[in-house]
C-alpha positions as CSV (number, residue, x, y, z in Angstrom):
1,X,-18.3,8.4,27.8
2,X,-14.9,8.1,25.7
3,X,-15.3,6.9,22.0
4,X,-11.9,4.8,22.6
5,X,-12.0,1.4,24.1
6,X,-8.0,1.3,25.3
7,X,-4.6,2.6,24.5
8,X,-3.5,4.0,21.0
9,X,-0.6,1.7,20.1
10,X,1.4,1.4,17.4
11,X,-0.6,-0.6,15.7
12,X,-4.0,1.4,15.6
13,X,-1.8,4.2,14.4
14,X,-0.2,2.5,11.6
15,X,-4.1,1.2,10.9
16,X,-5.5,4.7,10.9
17,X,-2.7,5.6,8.3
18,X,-3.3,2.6,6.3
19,X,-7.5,3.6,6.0
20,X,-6.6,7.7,5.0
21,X,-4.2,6.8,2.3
22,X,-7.0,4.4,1.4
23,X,-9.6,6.7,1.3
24,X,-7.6,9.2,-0.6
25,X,-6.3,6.1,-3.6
26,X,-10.1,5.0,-4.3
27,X,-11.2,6.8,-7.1
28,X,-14.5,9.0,-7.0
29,X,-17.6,7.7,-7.0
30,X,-21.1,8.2,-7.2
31,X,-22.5,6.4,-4.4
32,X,-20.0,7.8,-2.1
33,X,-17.0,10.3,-1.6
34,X,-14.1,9.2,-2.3
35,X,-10.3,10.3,-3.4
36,X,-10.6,13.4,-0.6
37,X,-11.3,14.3,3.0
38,X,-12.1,17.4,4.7
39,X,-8.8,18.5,5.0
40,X,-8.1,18.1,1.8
41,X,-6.7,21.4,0.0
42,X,-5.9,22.5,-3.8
43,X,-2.0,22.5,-2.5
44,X,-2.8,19.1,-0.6
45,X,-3.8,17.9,2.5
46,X,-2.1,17.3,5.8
47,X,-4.1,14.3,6.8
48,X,-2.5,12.5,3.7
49,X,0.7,13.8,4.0
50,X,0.6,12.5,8.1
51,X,-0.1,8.9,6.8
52,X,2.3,9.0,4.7
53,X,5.0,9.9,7.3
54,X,3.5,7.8,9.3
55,X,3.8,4.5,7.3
56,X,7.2,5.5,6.3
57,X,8.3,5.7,10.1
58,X,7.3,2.4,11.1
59,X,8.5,0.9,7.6
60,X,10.9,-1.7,8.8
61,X,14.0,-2.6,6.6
62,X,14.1,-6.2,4.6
């Protein structure tokens, strides 16, 4: 049985994006992991920098 409920749109991406960089701003703490993820490296992490790009791909101009 598939996890996902419908399409990945636009939307859910830019969502998913939104919740890494989240999860990599929150500072540390000691009830839960915070500030890195699994893919997280001492020369960075690709997970971030893909939410990043992300974000600043579907950035639309004011």
């Amino acid at each position: 049985m598939p996890m996902d409920d419908g399409p990945i749109t636009p939307a859910l991406v830019v969502w998913t994006a939104k919740r890494v960089i989240t999860q990599h701003s929150e500072p540390p703490s000691e009830h839960r992991v915070t500030g890195r993820c699994k893919q997280c490296r001492d020369d960075g992490c690709g997970m971030l920098d893909w939410a990043r790009g992300v974000l600043k791909a579907h950035r639309t101009p004011a």
